[in-house]
LOVOSE-992543 format. One record per residue: residue in one letter; x, y, z of N, C-alpha, C, O, CB in turn. Coordinates in steps of 0.05 Angstrom, whole numbers, padded with zeros to 5 digits, always signed. Glycine has a CB too. Layout:
AXYZXYZXYZXYZXYZ/...
This chain:
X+02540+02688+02487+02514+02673+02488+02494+02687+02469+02494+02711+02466+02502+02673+02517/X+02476+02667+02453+02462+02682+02437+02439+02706+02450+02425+02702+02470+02449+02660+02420/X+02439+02726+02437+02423+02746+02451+02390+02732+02459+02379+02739+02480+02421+02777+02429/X+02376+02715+02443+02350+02703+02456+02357+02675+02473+02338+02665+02484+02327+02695+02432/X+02374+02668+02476+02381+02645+02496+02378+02668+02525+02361+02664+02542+02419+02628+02489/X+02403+02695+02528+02403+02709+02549+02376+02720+02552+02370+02720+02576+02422+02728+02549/X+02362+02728+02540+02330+02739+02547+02321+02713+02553+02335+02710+02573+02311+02757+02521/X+02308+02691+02551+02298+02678+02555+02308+02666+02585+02290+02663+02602+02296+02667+02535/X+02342+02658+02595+02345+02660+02612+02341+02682+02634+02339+02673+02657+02359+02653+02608/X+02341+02704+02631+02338+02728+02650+02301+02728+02650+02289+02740+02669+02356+02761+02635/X+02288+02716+02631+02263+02707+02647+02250+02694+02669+02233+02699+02685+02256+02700+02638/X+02271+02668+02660+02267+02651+02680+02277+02661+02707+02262+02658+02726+02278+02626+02673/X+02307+02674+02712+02308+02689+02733+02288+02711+02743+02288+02719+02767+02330+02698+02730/X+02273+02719+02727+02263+02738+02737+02229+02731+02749+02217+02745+02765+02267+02759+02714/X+02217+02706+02736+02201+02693+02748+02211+02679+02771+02193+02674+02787+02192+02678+02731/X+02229+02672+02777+02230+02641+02801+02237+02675+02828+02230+02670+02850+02274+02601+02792/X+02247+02695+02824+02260+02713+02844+02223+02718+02851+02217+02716+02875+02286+02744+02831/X+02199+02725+02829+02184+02733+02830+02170+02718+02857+02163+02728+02879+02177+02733+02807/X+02167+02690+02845+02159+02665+02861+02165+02660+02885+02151+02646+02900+02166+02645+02852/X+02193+02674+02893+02208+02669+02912+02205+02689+02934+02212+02686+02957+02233+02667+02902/X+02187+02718+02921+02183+02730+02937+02162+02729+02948+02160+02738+02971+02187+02747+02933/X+02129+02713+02932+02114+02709+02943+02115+02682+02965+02106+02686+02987+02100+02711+02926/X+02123+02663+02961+02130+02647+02981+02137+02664+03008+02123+02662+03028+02151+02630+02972/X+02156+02677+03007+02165+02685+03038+02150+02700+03047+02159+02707+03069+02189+02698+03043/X+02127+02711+03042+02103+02725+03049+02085+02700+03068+02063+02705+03077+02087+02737+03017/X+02096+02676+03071+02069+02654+03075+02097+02643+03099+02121+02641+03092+02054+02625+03037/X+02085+02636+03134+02105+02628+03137+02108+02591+03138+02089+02576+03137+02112+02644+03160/X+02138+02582+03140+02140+02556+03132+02124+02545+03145+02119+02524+03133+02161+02544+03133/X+02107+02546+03170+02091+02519+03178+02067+02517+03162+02051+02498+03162+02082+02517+03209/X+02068+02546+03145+02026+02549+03127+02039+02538+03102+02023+02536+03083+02004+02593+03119/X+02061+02531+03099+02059+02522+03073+02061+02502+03057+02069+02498+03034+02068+02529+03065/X+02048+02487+03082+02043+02458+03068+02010+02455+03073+02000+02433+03068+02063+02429+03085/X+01994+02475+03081+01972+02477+03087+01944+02490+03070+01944+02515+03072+01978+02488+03107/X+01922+02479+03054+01926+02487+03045+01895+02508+03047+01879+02499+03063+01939+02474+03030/X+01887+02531+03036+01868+02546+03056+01838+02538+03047+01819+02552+03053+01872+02581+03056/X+01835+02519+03036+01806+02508+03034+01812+02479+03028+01834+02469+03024+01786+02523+03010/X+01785+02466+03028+01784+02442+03016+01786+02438+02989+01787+02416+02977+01765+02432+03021/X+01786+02467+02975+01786+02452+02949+01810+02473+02938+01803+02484+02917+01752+02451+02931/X+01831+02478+02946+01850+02499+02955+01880+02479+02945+01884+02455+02950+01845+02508+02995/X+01896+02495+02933+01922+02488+02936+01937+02490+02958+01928+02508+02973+01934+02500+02921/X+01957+02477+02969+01971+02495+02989+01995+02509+02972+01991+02522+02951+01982+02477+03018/X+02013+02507+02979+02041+02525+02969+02063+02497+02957+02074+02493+02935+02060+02547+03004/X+02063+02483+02979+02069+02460+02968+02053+02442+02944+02066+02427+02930+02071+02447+02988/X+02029+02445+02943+02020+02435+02922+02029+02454+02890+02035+02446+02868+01989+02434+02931/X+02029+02479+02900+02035+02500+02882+02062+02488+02858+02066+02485+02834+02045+02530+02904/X+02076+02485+02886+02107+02491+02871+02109+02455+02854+02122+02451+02833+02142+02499+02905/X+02093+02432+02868+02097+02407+02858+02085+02402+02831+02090+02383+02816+02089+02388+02876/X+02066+02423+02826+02052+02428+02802+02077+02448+02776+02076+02446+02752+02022+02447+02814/X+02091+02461+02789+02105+02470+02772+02125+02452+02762+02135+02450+02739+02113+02490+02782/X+02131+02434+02795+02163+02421+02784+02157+02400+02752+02171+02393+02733+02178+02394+02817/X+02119+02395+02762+02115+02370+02737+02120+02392+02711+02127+02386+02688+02074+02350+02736/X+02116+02408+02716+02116+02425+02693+02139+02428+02680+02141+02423+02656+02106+02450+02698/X+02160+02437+02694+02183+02444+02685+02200+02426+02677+02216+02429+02659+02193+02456+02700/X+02195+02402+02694+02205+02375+02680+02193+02365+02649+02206+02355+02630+02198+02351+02701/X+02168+02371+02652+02163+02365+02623+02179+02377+02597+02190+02368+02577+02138+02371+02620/X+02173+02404+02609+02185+02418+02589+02217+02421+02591+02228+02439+02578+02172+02444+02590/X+02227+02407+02602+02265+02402+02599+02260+02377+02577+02271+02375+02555+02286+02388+02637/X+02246+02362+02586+02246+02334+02574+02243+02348+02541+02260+02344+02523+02215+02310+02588/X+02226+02360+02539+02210+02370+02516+02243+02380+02496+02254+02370+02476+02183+02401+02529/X+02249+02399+02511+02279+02416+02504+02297+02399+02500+02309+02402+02479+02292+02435+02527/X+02307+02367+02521+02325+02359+02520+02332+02353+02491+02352+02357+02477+02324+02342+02535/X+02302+02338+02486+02291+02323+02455+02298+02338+02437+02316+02329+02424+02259+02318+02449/X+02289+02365+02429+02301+02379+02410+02330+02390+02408+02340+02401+02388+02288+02397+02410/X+02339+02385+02425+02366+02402+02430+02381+02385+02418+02397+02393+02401+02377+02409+02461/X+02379+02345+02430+02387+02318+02408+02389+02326+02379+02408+02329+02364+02363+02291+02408/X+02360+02330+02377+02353+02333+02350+02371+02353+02338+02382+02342+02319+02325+02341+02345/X+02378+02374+02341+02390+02393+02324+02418+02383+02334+02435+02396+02323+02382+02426+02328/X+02429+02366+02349+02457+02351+02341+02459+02329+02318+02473+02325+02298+02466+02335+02365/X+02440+02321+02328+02431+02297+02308+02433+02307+02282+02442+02295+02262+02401+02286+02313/X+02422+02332+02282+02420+02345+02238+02447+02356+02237+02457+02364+02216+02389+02381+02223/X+02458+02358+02256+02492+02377+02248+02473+02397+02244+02472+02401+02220+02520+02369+02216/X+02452+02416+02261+02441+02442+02246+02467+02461+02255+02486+02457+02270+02406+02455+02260/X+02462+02478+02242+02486+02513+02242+02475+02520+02259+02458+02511+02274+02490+02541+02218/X+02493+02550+02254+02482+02557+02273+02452+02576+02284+02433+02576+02268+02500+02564+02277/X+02449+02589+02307+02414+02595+02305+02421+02623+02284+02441+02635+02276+02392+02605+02346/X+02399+02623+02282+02390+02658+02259+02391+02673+02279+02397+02665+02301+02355+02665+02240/X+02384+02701+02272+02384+02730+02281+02374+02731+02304+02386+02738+02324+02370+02749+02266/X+02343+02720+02303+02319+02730+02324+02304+02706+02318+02285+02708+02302+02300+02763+02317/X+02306+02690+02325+02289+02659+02337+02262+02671+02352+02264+02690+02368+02311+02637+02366/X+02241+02660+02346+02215+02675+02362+02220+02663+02384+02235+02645+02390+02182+02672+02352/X+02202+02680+02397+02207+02670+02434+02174+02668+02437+02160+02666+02416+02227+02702+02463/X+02166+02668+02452+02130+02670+02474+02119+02693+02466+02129+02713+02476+02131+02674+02514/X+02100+02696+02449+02088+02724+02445+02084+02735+02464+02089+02721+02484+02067+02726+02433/X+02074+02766+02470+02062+02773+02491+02040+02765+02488+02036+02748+02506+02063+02796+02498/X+02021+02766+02476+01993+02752+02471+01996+02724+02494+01984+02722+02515+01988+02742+02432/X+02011+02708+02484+02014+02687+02501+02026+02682+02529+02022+02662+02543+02024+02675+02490/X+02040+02703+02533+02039+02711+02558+02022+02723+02585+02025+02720+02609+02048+02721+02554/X+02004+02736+02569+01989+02755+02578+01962+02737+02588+01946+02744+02606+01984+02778+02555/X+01960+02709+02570+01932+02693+02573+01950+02671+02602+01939+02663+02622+01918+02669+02533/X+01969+02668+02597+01980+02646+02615+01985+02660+02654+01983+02650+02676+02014+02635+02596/X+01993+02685+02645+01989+02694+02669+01964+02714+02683+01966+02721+02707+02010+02705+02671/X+01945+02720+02667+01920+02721+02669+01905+02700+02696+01898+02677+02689+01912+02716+02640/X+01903+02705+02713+01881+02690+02735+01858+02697+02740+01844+02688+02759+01889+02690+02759/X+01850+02718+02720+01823+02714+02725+01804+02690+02704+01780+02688+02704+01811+02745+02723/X+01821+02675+02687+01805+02654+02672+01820+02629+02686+01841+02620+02677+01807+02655+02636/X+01805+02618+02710+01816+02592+02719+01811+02571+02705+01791+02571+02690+01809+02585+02742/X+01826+02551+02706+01838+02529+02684+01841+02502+02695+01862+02497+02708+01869+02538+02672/X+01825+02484+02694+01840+02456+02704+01869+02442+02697+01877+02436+02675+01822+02436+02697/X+01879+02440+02716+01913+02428+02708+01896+02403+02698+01875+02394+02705+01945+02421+02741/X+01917+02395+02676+01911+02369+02665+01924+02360+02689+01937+02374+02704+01922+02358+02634/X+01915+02320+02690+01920+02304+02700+01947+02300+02714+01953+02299+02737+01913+02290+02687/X+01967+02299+02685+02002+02288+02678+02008+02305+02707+02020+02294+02725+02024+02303+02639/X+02000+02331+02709+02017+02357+02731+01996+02360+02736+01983+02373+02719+02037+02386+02723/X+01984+02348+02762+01964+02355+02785+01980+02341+02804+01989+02318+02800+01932+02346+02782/X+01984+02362+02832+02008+02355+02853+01991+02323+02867+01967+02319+02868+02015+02389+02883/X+02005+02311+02872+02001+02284+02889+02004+02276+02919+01999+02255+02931+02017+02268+02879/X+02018+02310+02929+02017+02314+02956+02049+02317+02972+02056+02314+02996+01999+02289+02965/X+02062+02323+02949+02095+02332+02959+02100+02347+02994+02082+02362+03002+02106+02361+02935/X+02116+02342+03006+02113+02368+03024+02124+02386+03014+02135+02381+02993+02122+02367+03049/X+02127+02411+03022+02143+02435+03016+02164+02435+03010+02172+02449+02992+02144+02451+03030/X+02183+02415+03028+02207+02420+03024+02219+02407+02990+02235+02417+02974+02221+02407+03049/X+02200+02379+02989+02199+02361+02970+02197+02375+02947+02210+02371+02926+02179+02343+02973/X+02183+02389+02950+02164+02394+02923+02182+02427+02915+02176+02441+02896+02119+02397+02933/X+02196+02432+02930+02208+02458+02922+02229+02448+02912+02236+02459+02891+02214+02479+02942/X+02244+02426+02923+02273+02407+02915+02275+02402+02886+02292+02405+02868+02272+02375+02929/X+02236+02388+02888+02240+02374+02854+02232+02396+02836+02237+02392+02812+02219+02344+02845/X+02220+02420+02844+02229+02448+02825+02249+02455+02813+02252+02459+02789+02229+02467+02835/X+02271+02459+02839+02294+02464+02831+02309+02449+02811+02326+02456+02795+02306+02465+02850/X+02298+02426+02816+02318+02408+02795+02310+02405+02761+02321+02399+02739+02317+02376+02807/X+02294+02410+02768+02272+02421+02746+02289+02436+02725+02304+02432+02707+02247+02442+02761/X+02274+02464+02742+02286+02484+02724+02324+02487+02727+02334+02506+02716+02268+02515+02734/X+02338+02473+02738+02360+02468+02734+02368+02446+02713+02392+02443+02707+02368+02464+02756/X+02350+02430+02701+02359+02411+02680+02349+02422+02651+02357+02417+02628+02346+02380+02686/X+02328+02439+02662+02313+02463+02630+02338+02481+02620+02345+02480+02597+02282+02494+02643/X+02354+02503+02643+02373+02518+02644+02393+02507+02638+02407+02520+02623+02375+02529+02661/X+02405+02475+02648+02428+02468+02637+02426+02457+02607+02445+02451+02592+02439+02450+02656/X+02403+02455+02602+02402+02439+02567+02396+02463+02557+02391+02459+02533+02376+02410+02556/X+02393+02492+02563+02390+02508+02541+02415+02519+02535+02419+02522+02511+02370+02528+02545/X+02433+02525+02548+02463+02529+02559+02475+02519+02545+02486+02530+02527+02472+02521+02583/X+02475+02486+02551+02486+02471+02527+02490+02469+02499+02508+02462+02483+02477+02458+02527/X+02457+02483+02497+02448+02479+02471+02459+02515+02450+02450+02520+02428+02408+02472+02474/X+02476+02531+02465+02475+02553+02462+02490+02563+02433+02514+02563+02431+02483+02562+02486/X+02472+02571+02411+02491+02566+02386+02466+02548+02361+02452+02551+02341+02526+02540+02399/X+02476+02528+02380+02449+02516+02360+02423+02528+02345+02413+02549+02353+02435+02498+02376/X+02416+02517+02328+02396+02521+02315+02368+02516+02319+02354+02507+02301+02402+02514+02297/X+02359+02520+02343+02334+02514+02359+02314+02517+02349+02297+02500+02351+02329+02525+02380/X+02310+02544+02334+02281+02562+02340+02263+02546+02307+02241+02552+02299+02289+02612+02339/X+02280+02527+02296+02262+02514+02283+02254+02485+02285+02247+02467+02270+02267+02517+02262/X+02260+02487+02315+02253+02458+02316+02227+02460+02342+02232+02466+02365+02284+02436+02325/X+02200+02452+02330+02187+02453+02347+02169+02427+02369+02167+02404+02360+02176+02468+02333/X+02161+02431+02386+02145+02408+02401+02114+02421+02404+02112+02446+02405+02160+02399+02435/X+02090+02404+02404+02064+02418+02400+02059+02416+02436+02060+02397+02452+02037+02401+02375/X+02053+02443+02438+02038+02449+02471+02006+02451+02464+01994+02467+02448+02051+02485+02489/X+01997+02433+02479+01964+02427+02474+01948+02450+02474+01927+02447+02462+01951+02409+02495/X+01951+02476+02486+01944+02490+02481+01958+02514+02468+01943+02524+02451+01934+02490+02495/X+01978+02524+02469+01992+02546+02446+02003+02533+02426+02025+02542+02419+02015+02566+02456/X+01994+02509+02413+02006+02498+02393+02038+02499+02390+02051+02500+02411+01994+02510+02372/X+02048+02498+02372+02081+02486+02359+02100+02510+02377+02098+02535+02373+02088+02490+02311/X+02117+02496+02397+02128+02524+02408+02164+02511+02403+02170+02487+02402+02116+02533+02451/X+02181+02529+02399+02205+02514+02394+02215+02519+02429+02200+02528+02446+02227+02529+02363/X+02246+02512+02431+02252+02507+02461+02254+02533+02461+02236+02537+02478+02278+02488+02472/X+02260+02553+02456+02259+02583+02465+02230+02588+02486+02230+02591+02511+02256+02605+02432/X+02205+02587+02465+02185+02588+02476+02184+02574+02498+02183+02586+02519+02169+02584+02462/X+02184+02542+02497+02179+02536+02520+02195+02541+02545+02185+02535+02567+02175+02513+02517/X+02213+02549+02545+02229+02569+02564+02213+02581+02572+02203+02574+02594+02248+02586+02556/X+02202+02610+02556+02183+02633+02560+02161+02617+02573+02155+02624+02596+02173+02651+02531/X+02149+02600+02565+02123+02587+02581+02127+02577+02612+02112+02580+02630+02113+02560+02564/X+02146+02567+02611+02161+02547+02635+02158+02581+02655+02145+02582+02677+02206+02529+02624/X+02170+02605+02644+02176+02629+02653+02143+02646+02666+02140+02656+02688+02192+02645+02625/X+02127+02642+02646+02109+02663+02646+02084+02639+02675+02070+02644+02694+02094+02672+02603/X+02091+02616+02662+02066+02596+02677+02088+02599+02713+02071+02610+02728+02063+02545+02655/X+02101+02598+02721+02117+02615+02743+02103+02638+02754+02098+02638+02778+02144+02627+02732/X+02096+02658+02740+02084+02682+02746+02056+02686+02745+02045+02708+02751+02093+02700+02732/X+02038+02656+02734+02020+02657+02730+02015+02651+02770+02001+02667+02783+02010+02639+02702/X+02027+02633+02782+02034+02616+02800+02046+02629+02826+02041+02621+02849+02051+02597+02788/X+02062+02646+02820+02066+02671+02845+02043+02685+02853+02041+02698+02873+02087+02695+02836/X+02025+02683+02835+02004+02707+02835+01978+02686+02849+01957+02696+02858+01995+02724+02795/X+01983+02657+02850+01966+02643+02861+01975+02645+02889+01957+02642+02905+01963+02618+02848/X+02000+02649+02900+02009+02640+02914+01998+02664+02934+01988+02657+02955+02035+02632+02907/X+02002+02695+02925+02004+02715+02947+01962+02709+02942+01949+02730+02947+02026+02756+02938/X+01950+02692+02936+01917+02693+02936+01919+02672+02952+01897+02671+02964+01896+02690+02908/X+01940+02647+02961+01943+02629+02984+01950+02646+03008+01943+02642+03031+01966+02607+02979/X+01964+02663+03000+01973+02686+03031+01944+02707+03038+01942+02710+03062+02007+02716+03019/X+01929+02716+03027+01901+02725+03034+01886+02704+03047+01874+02706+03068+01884+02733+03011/X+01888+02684+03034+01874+02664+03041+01869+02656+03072+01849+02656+03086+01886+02645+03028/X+01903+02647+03077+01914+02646+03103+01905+02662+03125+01903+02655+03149+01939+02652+03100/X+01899+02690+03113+01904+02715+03125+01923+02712+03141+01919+02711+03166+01885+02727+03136/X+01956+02709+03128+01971+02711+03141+01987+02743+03154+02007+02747+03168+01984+02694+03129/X+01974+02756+03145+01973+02793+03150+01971+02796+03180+01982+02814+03192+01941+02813+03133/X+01955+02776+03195+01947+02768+03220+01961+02753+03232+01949+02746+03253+01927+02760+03222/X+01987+02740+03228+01994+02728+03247+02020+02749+03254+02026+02771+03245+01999+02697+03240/X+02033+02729+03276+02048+02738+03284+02078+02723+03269+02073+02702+03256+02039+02737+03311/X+02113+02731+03270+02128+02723+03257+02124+02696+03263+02129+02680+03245+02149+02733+03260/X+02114+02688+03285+02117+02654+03292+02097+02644+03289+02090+02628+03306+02124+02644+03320/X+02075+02651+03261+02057+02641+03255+02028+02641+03278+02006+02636+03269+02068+02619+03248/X+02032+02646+03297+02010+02646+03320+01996+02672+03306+02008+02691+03295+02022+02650+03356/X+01965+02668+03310+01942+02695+03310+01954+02718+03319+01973+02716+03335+01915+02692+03330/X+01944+02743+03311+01965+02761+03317+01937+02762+03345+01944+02775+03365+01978+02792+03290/X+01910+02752+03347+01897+02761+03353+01889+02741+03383+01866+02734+03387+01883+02768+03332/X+01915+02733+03405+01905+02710+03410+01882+02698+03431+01883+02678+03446+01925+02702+03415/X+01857+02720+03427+01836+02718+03449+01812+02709+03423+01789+02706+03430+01830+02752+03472/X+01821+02706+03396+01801+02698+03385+01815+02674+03363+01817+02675+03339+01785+02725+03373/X+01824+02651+03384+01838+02621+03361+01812+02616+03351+01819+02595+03341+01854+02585+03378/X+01790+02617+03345+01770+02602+03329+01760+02622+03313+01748+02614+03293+01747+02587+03346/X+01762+02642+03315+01764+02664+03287+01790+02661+03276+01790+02655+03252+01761+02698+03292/X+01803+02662+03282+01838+02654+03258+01832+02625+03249+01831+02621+03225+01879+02652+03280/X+01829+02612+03261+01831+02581+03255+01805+02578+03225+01808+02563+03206+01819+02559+03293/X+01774+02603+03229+01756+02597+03217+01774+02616+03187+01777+02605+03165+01724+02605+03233/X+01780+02635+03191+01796+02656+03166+01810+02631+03152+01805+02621+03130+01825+02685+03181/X+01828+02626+03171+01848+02601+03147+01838+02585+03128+01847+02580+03105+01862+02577+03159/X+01813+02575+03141+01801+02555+03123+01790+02568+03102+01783+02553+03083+01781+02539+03136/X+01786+02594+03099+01762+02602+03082+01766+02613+03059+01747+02619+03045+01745+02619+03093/
């Protein structure tokens, strides 16, 4: 496998394990819940990613055609990948960002919305796989904000916007103050339900 196909994949593993650990910090009945009114829940979290990751397969599929389509050779040495610069702004949370429209969640439940993740980043991973050899890293698609990224990058993005998103997730687990419950989700505190009940919301 080409050596930036395997880095770019061992990203994506290394974001979704990331993701995977903040989730289990939140337990399943809080996570379709979400801790304010103007609040994600967890399920909103992950249905926002799946639009994401689907885009960006779609994005990959397209180029990956394309470089069948030219008979390109094979890839060069070192194909750029996601700067750190661009990393560093995407997983940055202290500059909050409105999701465009296309990927703003519509109200998945948890289970839903983790499903159509998976499939997600399982149709990104199987077209890069595919594509392994090929001549990718000059074929680019424009991301509205980091401009012309070829499918490498958007891998790395698909990767880094994951970690931007774990890090929202353990600020849904404060939120919760789920530190306070008990394993079965009950107050750890149970002579005061209208102080836990007021924490969640807040």
């Amino acid at each position: 496998m080409h050596p930036t196909l395997t880095q770019v994949l061992t990203s994506l593993e290394q974001s979704r394990e990331r993701l995977r650990t903040a989730i289990e910090t939140i337990p399943g009945e809080l996570r379709d819940q979400p801790p304010g009114s103007d609040r994600w829940s967890v399920a909103a979290v992950l249905e926002h990613l799946a639009l994401v990751a689907e885009r960006a397969a779609g994005v990959v599929g397209r180029k990956v055609a394309e470089a069948r389509t030219a008979n390109a050779g094979p890839e060069e040495t070192s194909p750029a990948v996601l700067t750190p610069q661009a990393e560093t702004m995407l997983i940055d949370r202290s500059s909050k960002r409105e999701a465009p429209e296309a990927v703003r969640p519509a109200g998945l439940t948890y289970a839903a919305a983790l499903a159509r993740l998976d499939a997600g980043r399982t149709a990104l991973k199987t077209t890069l796989v595919s594509a392994d050899g090929l001549a990718l890293g000059k074929l680019v698609h424009e991301h509205p904000r980091f401009g012309p990224l070829n499918p490498y990058q958007w891998a790395g993005f698909v990767a880094a916007h994951e970690l931007r998103h774990a890090a929202q997730i353990a600020e849904i687990a404060s939120q919760l103050d789920v530190s306070r419950r008990s394993p079965e989700g009950a107050p750890a505190d149970a002579r005061a339900p209208r102080a836990a009940e007021a924490a969640m919301k807040a």
